[in-house]
C-alpha positions, 0 to 999 in steps of 0.5 A: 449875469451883466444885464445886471450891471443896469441895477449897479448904474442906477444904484451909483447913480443914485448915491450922488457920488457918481455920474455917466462920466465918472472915472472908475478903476478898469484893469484886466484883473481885479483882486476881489477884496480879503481874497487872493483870487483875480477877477478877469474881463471877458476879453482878458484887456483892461478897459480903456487906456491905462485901466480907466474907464468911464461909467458909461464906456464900462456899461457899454464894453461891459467891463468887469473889474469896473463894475466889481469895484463899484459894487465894492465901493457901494456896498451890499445894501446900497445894491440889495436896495436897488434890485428891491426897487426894480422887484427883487426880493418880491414874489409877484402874482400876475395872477399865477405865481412868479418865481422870486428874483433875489439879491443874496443877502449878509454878503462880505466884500468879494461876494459883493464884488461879484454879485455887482456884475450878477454873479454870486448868488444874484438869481433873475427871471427874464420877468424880473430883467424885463421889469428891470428895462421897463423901470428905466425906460418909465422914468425910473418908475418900476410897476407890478407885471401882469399876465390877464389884461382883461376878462370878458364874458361869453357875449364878449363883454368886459368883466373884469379888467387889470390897471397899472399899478406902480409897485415903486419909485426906483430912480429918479427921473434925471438918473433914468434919464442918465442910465438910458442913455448909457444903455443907448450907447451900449447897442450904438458903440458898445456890446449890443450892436446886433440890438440895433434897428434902423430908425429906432433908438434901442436901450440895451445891455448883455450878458453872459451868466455863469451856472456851474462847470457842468453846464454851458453860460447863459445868454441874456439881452435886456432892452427897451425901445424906442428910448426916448419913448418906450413902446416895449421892453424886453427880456431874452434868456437862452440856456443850452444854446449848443452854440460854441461861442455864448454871448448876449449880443451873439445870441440873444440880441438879435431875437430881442431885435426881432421881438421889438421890431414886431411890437413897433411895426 
């Protein structure tokens, strides 16, 4: 869903052709290209007046047409490429077997359209999401996740004990820079207000993912924290929430809010 619209910031980002205040194209529907079907944001409005919105204002209100254009004029490659850097398309052992996350691959316009706001066929853990928070929060530096920090013996001695390993450079540290701030913005004035913590700058993004027409969306909230010296990053998923209205800030922001509140007490 739109948690992934992050690996978009940071894939525009990263073409030099964009910056935080860019302007990008933001109206109530977006006619996906080759296709006569309409892309809608989530509230049916354009974004911002006259349909023109900001890279960072689109980020913050989650703007769909925006962030399908931009994926559009980025094209696939440039999208897969990022997503690799933050872990898609990888299969970590953390020692057990994670699931892979996956950009789809050969896609045409329109499925590029969507899968820039992580529809389609775009498929995440709430690991790989995490990592993807960490990565920005870690001056762009994406590392391997692992589950055993260490191993110690009947007597409680150390064994055996797990390092940090960097798995890949994936932003600059300027653009990380630039793309915390953005995610900053999202839970001060944008979508992820219920991520917020008294005294404590939060990084998030929201998301609402579609599955099929049998079954409700997906709740997500991606966030890292404090964000000009992370401590924690994480990741909530809530499937079959039973809730009437399904949205990450309504659903999922305030256990990510709890979680991180935890960790830095």
């Amino acid at each position: 869903g739109s948690t992934f619209k992050v690996v978009t910031a940071a894939a525009a980002l990263a073409s030099g052709r964009y910056t935080p205040d860019s302007i990008l194209p933001g109206p109530a529907s977006y006619r996906l290209p080759l296709s006569t079907s309409e892309l809608k944001n989530w509230n049916r409005k354009e974004c911002g007046p006259g349909g023109r919105v900001t890279l960072k204002q689109a980020l913050a209100i989650s703007c769909n047409t925006a962030f399908a254009w931009l994926g559009v004029q980025l094209g696939d490659e440039a999208l897969r490429k990022q997503a690799e850097l933050m872990g898609f398309d990888t299969s970590f052992q953390i020692p057990l077997k994670a699931a892979t996350s996956r950009f789809p691959a050969e896609i045409d316009a329109p499925q590029t359209a969507l899968s820039a706001i992580g529809q389609f066929e775009v498929r995440a853990t709430a690991m790989q999401m995490a990592m993807v928070g960490a990565a920005i929060g870690n001056n762009g530096v994406t590392m391997k996740p692992y589950l055993v920090q260490e191993v110690r013996g009947p007597d409680l001695a150390i064994l055996q004990t797990t390092e940090p390993t960097r798995f890949a450079d994936a932003m600059t540290p300027l653009n990380a820079a630039q793309l915390t701030e953005m995610m900053v913005n999202v839970v001060e004035n944008g979508t992820g207000s219920n991520a917020q913590i008294s005294g404590v700058r939060v990084a998030g993004k929201t998301g609402t993912a579609e599955t099929d027409n049998e079954r409700p969306a997906v709740a997500w909230f991606v966030a890292f924290a404090p964000a000009q010296s992370p401590k924690v990053a994480v990741a909530v998923v809530i499937e079959e929430s039973g809730a009437t209205e399904i949205s990450g800030n309504g659903l999922a922001a305030p256990i990510a809010r709890e979680v991180m509140k935890a960790v830095l007490r």
